[in-house]
C-alpha positions in Angstrom: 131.4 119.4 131.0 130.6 115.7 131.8 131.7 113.8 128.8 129.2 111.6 127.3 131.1 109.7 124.6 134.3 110.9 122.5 135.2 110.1 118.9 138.7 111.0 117.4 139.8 111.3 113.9 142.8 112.2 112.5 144.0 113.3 108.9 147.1 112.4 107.4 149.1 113.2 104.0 149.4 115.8 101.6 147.5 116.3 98.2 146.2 112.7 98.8 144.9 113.0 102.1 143.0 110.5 104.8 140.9 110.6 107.2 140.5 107.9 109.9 138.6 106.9 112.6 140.6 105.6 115.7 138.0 102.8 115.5 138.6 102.5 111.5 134.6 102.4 110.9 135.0 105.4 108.9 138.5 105.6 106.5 137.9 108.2 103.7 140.4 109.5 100.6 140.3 113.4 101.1 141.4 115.2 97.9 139.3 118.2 96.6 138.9 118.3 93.3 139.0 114.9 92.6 136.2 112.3 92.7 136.7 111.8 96.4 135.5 112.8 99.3 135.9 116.6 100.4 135.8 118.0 104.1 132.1 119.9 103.5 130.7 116.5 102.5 131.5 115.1 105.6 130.0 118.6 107.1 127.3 118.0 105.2 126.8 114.4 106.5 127.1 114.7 109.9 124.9 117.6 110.2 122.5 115.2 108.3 122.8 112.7 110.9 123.2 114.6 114.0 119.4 116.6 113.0 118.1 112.9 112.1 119.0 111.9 115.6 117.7 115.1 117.6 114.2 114.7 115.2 114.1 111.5 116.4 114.5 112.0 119.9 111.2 114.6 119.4 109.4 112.8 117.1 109.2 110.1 120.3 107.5 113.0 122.0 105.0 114.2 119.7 104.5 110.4 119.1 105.2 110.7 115.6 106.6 107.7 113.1 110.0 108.2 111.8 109.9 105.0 109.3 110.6 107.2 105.9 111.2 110.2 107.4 114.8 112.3 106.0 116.8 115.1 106.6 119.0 116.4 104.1 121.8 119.0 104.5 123.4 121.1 101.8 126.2 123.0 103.1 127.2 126.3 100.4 130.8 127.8 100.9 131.4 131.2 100.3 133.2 134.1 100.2 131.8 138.0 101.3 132.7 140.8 100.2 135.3 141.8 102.4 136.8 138.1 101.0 136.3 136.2 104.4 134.8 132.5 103.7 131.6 131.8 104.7 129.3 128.8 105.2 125.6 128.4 105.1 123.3 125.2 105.5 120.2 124.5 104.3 118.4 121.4 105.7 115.3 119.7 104.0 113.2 117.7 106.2 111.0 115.2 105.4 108.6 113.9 107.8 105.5 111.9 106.2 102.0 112.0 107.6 103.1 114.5 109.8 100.4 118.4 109.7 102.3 121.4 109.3 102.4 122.3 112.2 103.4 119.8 114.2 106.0 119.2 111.7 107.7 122.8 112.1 107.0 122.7 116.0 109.2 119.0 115.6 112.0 120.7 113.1 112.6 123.5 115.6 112.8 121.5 118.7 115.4 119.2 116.9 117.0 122.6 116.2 117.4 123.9 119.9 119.1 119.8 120.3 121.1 119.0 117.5 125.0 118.8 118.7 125.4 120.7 115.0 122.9 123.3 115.1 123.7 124.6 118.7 127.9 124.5 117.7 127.5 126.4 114.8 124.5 128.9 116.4 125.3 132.8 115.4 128.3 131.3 113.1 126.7 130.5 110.1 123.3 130.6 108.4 120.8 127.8 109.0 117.9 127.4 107.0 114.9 124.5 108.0 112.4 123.3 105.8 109.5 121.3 106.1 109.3 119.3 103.2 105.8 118.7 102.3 104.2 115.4 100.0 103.2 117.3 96.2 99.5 116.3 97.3 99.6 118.5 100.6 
């Protein structure tokens, strides 16, 4: 693999944990349970951005504005029935202007290129929505 960039984080502590940046741009409290910020949050947020990014790169394709454009990720933890833990995602995606069509064309190209969607392929459920404006 040719590395393009690397970022390294690290997590410290206990019950009150941390998690740091070695550039210290992001510096988070971990503590679940507590009004801070939990490991699927940050899940959560980086698929978020990651998706953002890959729409972006095919929205320049499809020549398509990306001004108020959003993508929002809820990640669900679970358990099966057998008792193993399971994750799925669900990713809303919000692309004004934009026809139907090309919209879901856009949403699953940025799927086959998001760093997120092709690590956690066959692993967990993802679910992609086009969002649509109420008068649509």
């Amino acid at each position: 693999m040719k590395t393009l960039y690397t970022v390294t984080a690290t997590t410290t502590g206990g019950h009150d944990r941390n998690v740091r940046t070695d550039d210290g741009v992001l510096d988070l409290e971990l503590n679940k349970g507590e009004e801070k910020t939990i490991a699927e949050q940050l899940f959560a947020a980086g698929y978020s951005a990651s998706f953002f990014n890959a729409l972006q790169e095919v929205a320049k394709e499809h020549k398509v504005a990306m001004e108020d454009a959003s993508v929002t990720a809820s990640v669900d933890l679970g358990e099966t029935e057998e008792g193993d833990r399971e994750m799925s995602v669900n990713l809303d995606v919000y692309i004004p202007g934009v026809d139907i069509e090309t919209g879901e064309e856009m949403i699953n190209e940025a799927h086959e290129i998001c760093t997120y969607s092709w690590a956690t392929r066959d692993n967990i459920d993802i679910t992609l929505n086009l969002m649509l404006d109420e008068d649509e």
